[in-house]
C-alpha positions in Angstrom: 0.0 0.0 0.0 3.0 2.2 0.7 3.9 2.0 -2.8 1.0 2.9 -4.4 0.7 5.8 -2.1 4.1 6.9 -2.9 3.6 6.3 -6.7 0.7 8.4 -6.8 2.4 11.5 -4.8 5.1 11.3 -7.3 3.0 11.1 -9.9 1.1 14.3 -8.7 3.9 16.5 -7.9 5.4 15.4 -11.7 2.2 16.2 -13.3 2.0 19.4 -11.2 5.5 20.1 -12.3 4.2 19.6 -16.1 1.8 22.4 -15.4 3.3 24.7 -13.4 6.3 24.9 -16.4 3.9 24.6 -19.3 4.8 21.4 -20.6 0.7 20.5 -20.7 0.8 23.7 -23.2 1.3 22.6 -26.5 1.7 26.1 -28.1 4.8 26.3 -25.9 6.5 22.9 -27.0 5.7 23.8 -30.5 7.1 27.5 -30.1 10.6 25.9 -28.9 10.9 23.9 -31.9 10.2 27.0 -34.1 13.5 28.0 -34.2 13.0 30.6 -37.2 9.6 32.2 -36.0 7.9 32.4 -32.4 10.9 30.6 -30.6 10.6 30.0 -26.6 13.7 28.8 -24.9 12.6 28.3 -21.6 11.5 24.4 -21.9 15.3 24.1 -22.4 15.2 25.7 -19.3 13.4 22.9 -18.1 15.1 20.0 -19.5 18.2 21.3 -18.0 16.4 21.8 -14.8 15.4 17.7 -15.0 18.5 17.2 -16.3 20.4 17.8 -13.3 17.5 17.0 -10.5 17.8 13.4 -12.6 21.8 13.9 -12.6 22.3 14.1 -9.0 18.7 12.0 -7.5 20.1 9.1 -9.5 23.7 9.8 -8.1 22.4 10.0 -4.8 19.9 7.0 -4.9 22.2 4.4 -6.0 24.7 5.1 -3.6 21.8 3.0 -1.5 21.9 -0.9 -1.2 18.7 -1.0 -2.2 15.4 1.0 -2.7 13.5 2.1 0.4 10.1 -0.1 -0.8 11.8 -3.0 -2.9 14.2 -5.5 -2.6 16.8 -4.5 -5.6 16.7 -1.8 -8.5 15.6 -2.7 -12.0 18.0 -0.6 -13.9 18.6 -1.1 -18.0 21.3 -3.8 -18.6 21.2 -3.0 -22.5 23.2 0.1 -23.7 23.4 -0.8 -27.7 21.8 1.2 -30.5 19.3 -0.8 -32.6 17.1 0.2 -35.5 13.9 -0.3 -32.8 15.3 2.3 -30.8 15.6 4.9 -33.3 13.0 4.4 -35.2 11.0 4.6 -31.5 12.6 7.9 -31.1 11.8 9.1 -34.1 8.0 8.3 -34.1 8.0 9.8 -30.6 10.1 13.2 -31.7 7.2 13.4 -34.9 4.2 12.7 -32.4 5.9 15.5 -30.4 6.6 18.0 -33.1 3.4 17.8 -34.6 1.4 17.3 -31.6 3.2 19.2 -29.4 2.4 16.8 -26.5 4.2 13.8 -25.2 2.5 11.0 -22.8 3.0 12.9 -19.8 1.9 16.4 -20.7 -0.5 14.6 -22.8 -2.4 13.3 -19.3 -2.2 16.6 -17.4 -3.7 18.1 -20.5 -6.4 15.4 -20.8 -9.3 17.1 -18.6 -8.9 20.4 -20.5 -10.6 18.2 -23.4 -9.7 20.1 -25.9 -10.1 19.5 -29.8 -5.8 18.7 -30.1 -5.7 16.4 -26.7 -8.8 14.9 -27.6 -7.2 13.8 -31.2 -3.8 12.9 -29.7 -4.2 10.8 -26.5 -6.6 8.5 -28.1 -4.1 8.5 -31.3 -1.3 8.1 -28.7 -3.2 4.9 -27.0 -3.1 3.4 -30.4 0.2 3.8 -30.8 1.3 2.4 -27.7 -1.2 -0.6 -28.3 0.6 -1.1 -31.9 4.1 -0.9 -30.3 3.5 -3.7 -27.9 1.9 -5.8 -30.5 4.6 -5.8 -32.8 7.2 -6.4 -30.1 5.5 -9.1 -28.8 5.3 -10.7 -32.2 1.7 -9.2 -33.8 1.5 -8.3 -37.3 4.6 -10.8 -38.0 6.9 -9.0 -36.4 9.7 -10.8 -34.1 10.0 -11.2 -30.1 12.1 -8.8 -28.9 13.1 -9.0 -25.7 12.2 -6.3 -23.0 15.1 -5.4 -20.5 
């Protein structure tokens, strides 16, 4: 029960963290990526911000024997470069560009219910949905295995 508790105050002070910088905003990611008309530096301002939050929690965190609520970390054992992860990348920088959301923002957005979140998160779903399918073998596609 501790867990979930936990989970969901993180999950509430990220999501607040989405809004309070503007993230759930997608006229603000899409103005950062307009370099040559309305550009808006500040959500580099607030990847560098994560950036180094992330930099030293994880610094600080595995210093530990083990998490405080399980028994071992589950950190990535795989560190190579592979067609699925760039093309993954890729689909996710498009959905971003276009969209100007990314799963995240995409949730705090969700009760606004507006016309772009409305088209995107279900859009988003389908994707995910899609993604799993095809690693798990759907559509012919081959297992790959999850780390």
């Amino acid at each position: 029960m501790a867990k979930m508790i936990l989970s969901l105050v993180a999950g509430l002070i990220f999501g607040a963290g989405l809004i309070v910088s503007g993230m759930s905003n997608p006229a603000k990611v899409l103005n950062f990526l307009d370099l040559f008309g309305t550009w808006d530096p500040s959500l580099a301002f607030v990847m560098a911000g994560a950036v180094v939050v992330t930099f030293i929690g994880y610094r600080g965190v595995l210093k530990r024997p083990a998490p405080v609520l399980a028994k071992s970390f589950h950190l990535p054992t795989r560190n190579d470069i592979d067609a699925r992860l760039v093309s993954g990348a890729a689909i996710f920088g498009l959905g971003w560009g276009l969209g100007g959301f990314c799963p995240g923002p995409a949730f705090t957005a969700l009760p606004l219910a507006s016309t772009g979140i409305l088209v995107f998160f279900p859009a988003m779903l389908i994707g995910m949905g899609l993604a799993r399918m095809v690693s798990a073998g759907g559509f012919g596609g081959r297992q790959v295995p999850q780390s």
